[in-house]
PyMOL CGO cylinders between C-alpha atoms (Angstrom):
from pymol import cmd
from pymol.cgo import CYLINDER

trace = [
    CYLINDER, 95.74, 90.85, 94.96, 92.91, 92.28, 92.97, 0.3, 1, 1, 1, 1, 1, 1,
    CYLINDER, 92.91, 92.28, 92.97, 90.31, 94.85, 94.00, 0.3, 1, 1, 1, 1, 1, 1,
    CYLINDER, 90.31, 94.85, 94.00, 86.56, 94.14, 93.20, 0.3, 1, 1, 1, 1, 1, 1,
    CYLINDER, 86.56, 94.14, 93.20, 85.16, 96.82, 91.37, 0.3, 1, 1, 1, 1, 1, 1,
    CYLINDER, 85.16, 96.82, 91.37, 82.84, 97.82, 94.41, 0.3, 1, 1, 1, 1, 1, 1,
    CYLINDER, 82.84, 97.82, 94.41, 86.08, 97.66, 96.62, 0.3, 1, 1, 1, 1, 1, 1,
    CYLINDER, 86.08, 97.66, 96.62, 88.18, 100.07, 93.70, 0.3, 1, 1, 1, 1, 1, 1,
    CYLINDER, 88.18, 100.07, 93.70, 85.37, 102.36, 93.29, 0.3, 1, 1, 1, 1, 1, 1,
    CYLINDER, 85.37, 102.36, 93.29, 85.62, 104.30, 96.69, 0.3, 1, 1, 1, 1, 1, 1,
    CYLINDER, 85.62, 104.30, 96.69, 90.02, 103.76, 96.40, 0.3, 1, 1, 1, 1, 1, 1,
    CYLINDER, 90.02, 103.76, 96.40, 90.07, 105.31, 93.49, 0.3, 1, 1, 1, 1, 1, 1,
    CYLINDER, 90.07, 105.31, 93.49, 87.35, 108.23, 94.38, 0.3, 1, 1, 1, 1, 1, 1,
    CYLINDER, 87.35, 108.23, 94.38, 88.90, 109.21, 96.99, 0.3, 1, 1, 1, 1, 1, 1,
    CYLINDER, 88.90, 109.21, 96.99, 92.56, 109.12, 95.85, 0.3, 1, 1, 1, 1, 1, 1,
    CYLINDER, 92.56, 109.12, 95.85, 91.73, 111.33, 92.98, 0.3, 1, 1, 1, 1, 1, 1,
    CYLINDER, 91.73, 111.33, 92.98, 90.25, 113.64, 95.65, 0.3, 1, 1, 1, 1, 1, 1,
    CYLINDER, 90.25, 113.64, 95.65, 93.65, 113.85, 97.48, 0.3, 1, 1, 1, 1, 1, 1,
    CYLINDER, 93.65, 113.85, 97.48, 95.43, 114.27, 94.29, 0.3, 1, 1, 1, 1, 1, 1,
    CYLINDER, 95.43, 114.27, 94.29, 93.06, 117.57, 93.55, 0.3, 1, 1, 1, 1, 1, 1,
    CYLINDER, 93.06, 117.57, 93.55, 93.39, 118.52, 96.92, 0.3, 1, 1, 1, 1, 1, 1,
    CYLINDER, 93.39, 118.52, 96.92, 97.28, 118.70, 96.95, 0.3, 1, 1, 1, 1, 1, 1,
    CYLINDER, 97.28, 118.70, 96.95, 97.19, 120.51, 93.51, 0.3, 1, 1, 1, 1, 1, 1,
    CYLINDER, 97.19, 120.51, 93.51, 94.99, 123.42, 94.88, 0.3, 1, 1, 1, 1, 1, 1,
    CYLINDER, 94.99, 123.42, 94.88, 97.19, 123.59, 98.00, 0.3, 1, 1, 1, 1, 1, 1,
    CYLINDER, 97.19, 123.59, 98.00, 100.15, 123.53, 95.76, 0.3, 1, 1, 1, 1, 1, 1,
    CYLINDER, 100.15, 123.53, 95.76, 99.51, 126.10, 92.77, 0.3, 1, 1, 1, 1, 1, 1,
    CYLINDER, 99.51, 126.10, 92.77, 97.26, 128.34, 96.00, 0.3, 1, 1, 1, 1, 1, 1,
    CYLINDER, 97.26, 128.34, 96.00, 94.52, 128.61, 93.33, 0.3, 1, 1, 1, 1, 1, 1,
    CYLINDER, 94.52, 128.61, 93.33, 90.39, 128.17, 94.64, 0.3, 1, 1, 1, 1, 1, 1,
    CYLINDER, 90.39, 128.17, 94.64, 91.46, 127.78, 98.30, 0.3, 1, 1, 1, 1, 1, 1,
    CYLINDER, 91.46, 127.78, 98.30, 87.96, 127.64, 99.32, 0.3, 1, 1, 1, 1, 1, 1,
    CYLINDER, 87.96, 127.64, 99.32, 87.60, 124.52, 97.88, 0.3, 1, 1, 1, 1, 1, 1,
    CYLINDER, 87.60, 124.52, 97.88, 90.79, 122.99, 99.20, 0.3, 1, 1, 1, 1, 1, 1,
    CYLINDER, 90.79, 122.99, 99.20, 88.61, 124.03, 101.90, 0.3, 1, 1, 1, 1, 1, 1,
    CYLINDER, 88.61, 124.03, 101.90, 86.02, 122.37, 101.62, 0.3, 1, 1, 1, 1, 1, 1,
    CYLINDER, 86.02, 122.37, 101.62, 87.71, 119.12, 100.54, 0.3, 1, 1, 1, 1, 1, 1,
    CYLINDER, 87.71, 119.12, 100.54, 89.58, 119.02, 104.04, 0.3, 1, 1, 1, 1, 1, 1,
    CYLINDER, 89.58, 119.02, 104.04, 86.91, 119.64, 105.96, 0.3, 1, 1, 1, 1, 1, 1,
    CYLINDER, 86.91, 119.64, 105.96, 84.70, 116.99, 104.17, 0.3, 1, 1, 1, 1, 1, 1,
    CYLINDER, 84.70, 116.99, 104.17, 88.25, 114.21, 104.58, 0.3, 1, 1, 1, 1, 1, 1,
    CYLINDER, 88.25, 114.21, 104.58, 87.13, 112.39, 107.23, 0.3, 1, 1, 1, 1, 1, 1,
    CYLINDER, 87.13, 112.39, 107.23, 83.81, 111.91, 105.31, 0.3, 1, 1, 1, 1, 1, 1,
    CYLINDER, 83.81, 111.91, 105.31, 85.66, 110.45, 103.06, 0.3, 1, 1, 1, 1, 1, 1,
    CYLINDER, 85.66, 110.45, 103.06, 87.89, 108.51, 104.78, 0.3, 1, 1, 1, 1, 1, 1,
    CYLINDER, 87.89, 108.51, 104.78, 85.38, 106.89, 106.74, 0.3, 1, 1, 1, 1, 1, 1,
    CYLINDER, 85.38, 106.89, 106.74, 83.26, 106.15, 103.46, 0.3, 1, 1, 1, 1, 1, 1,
    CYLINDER, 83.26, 106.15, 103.46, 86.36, 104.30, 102.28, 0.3, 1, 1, 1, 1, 1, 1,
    CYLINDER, 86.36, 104.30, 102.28, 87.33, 101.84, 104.96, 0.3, 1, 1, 1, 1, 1, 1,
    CYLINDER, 87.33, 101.84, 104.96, 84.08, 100.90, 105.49, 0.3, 1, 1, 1, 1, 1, 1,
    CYLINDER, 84.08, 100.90, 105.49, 83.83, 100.03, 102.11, 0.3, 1, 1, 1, 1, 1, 1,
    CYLINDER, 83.83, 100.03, 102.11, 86.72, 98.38, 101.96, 0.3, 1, 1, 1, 1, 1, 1,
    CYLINDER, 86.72, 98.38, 101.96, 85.64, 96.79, 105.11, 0.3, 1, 1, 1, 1, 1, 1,
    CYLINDER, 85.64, 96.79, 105.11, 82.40, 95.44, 103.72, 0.3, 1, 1, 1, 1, 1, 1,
    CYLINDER, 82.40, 95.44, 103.72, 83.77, 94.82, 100.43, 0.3, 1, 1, 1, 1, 1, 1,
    CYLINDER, 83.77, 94.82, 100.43, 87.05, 93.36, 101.06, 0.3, 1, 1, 1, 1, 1, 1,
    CYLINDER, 87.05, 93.36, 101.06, 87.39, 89.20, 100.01, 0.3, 1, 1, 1, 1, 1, 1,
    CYLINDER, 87.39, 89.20, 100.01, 90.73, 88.30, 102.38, 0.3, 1, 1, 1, 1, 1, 1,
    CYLINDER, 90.73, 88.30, 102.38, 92.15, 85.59, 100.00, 0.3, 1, 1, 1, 1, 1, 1,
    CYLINDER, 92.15, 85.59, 100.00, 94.90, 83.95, 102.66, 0.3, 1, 1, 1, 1, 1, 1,
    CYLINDER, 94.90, 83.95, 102.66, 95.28, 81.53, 104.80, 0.3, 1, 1, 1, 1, 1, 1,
    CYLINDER, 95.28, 81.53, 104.80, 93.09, 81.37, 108.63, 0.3, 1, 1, 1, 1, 1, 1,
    CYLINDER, 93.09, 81.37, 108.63, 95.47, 80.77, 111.45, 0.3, 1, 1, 1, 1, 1, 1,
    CYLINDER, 95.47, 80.77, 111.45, 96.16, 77.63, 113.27, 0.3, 1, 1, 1, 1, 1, 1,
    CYLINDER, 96.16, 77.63, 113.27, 94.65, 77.09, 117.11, 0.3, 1, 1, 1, 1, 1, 1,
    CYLINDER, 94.65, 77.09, 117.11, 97.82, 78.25, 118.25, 0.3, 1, 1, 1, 1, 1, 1,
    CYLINDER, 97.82, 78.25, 118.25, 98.95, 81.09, 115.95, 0.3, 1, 1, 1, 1, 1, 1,
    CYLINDER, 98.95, 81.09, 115.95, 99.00, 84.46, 117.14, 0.3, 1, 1, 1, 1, 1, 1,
    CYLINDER, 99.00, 84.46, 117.14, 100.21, 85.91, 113.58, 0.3, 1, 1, 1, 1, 1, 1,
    CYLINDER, 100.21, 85.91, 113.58, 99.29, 85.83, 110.11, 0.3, 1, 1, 1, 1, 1, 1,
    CYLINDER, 99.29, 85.83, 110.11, 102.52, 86.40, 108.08, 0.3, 1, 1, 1, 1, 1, 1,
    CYLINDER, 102.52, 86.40, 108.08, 101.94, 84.34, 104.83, 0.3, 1, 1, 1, 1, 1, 1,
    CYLINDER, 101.94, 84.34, 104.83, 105.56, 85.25, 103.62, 0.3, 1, 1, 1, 1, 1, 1,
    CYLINDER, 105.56, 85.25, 103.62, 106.95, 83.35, 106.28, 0.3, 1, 1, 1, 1, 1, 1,
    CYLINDER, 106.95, 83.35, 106.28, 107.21, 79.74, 107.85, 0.3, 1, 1, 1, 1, 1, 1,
]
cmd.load_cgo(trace, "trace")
């Protein structure tokens, strides 16, 4: 599955956010920041599913009348 680029943008934002974040934690250097960058997380969070959300193509199969789940690995 492929991510459009509006739909990687915000992934890819956000993860190298997280990956800052733990490194400040980690090496306990500019704690203020680390700071800052949890208290703005759910900011970001919610930025990022509802991108995702809006942005997202779902490429698999709709479900029959009488289907109550979408596993496309199985029969």
């Amino acid at each position: 599955m492929v991510m459009n680029r509006a739909e990687a943008m915000p992934v890819i934002a956000v993860s190298i956010i997280l990956v800052v974040y733990a490194a400040l934690i980690f090496f306990e250097t500019w704690l203020a920041i680390a700071g800052l960058i949890f208290t703005l997380s759910p900011i970001l969070v919610i930025w990022l599913v509802y991108n995702v959300i809006r942005n997202g193509k779902y490429s698999g199969r709709e479900l029959d009348e009488n289907e109550e789940w979408g596993y496309t690995d199985r029969t």
